[in-house]
N, C-alpha and C positions, 0 to 999 in steps of 0.2 A: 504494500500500500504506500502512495506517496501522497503526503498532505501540506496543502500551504499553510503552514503556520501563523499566516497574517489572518486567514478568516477561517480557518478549521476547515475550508474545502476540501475536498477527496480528488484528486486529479489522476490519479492512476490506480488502479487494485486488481489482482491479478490470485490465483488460487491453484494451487497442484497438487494431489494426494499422490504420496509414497506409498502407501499399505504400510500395513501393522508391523512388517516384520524387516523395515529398515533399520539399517546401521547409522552410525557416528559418519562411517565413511559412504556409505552410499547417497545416506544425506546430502553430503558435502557433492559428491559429485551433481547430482539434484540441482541445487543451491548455484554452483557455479555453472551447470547449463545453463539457468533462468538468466542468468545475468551475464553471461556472456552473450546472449541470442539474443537479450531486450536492449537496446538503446538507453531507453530510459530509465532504466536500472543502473546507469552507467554516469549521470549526470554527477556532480561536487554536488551534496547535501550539508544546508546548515546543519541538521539534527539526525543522527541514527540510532531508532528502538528496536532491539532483537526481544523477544518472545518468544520464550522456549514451553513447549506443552509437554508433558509427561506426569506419570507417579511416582517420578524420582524426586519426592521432597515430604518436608515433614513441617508443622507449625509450632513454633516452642513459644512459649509467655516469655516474654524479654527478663521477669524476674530469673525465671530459671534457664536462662540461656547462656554458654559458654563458648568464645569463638573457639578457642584452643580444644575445644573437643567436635566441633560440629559435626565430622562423620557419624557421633557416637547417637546424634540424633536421627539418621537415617539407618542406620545399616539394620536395623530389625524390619523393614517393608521396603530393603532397595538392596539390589545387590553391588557395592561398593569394590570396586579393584583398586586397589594398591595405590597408581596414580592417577585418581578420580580427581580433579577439583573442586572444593565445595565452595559454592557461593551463597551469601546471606542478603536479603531483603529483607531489613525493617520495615514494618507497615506504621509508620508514624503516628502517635498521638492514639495506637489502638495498643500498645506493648505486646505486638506479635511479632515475633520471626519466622518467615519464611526461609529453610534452610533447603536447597537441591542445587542439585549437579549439574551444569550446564556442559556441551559438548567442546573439548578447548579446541578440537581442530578446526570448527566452522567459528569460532572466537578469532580465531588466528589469521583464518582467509578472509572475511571481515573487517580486519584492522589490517589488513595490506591492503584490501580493496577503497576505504573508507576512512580510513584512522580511528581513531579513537570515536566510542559509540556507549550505550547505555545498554544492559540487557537487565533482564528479570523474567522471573516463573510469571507463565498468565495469572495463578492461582494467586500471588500476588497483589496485581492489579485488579483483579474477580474482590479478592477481600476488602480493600481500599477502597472500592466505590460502595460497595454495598455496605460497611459498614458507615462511611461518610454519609451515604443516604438515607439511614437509620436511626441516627446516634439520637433522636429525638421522640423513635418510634417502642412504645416497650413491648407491643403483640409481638409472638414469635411467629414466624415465617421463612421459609426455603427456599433458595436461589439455586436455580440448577444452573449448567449452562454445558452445552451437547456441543461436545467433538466429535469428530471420527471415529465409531468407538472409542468414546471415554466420556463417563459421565464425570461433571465435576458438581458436587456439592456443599452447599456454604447454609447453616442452619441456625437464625440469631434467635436468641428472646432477651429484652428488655435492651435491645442495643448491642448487647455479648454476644459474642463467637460461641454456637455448643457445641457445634462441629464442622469442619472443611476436612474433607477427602475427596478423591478420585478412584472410581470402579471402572475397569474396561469390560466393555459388554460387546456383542456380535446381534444377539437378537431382540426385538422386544420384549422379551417374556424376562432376557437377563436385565433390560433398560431398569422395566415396572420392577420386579422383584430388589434390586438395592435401594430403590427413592423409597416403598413402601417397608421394607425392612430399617431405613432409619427413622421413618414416622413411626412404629415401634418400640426402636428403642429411645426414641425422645419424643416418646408418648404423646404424640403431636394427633389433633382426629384428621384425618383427609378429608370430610367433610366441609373442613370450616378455615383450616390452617390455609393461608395464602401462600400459592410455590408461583415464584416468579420463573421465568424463562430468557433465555439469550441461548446464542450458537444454532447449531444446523440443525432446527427445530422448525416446523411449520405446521399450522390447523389442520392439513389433510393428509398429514403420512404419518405412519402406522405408530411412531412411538410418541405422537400427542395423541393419538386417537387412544391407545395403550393407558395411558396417564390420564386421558378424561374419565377412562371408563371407573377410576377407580378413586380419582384426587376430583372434587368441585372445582375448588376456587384459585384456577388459574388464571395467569396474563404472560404477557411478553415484558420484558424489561424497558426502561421509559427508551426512548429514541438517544439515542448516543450525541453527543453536546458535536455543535456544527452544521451545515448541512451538506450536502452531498454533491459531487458536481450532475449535472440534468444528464450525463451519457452513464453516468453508476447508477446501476437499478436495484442494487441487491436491497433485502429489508433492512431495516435500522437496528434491529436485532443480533442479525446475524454474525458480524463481525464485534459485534460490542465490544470486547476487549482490546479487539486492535485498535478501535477508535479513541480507546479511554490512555491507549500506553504512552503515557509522559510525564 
């Protein structure tokens, strides 16, 4: 995505799926076809946001966070090698840290192509806005927001984090089964509880139809701050987080 920074415009946005079962390096190869075949991937930029997705990370309360240990907050639900890099995002003015792995070789290609840039977890920025959007609000309610197979969830009441995680699912039946498995266990009723939405979500395919059947009180998450140039069609929704990263 390339955005003018003087009025939030959208002037170029562009999307490619890897499948589930890319590498660090297949990525990269990926990554520098796009940009070497696009032009305009190629331009000097004031500002560069990398956003990396995955369930390679973890959320620590800033009270109890240690940089000098930060592996030791992942390696129980990520599998950690030897020379893994771990990166930390503070979610400011919320005392969370967000602790995951970012990939250093597309780091690397990056800063030779780019210079110096800003990256962070989506999961990050998903928390930042939603609880910036809250901090007023004490009902509980559930933010999902749907990748590629990968459900991510963010679950507040009275303003507070009671949970962020990431499930990867293939079917519907895996989508419904983790969102209703944690209204369960944070005893939330589906009836009544508000789940917001963003990502590769839409009213007519199978896994909102999946989640109506079973959750009321759904919406889409508000339009993403800016607007869009008249040749970008996608929904306001759908990219939410890229729009939000800065």
């Amino acid at each position: 995505m390339v955005k003018d920074l003087g009025n939030e415009a959208i002037l170029y946005f562009s999307e490619k799926s890897v499948g589930e079962n890319a590498t660090a390096e297949t990525l990269l190869d990926e990554i520098d076809a796009v940009i070497t075949n696009n032009k305009k991937l190629q331009l000097k930029f004031e500002e560069v946001i990398v956003l990396y997705s995955n369930s390679m990370y973890s959320c620590v309360p800033s009270a109890l966070f240690d940089e000098t240990k930060a592996s030791e907050y992942l390696k129980f639900n990520s599998k950690i090698l030897s020379n893994d890099f771990i990166a930390v995002d503070p979610i400011e003015n919320h005392d969370i840290v967000v602790v995951h792995i970012p990939y250093v070789n597309i780091n690397n290609y990056l800063f030779e192509k780019f210079g110096s840039f800003q990256y962070y977890h989506t999961v990050s920025i998903f928390l930042k806005e939603v609880l910036n959007a809250s901090k007023f609000d004490p009902a509980p309610k559930m933010f999902l927001n749907i990748q590629d197979q990968q459900l991510d969830v963010i679950a507040l009441n009275n303003g507070k984090t009671q949970l962020c995680n990431s499930f990867l699912f293939k079917t519907s039946e895996d989508f419904i089964y983790y969102i209703l498995f944690c209204f369960e266990q944070l005893k939330l009723n589906p009836d009544t509880a508000p789940v917001i939405l963003s990502g590769m979500i839409e009213e007519n395919d199978l896994n909102y139809e999946m989640l109506f059947t079973f959750v009321r009180n759904i919406s889409f998450i508000e339009k993403a701050a800016g607007k869009s140039s008249k040749t970008n069609k996608e929904v306001s929704h759908r990219n939410y987080l890229l729009k939000k990263a800065r």
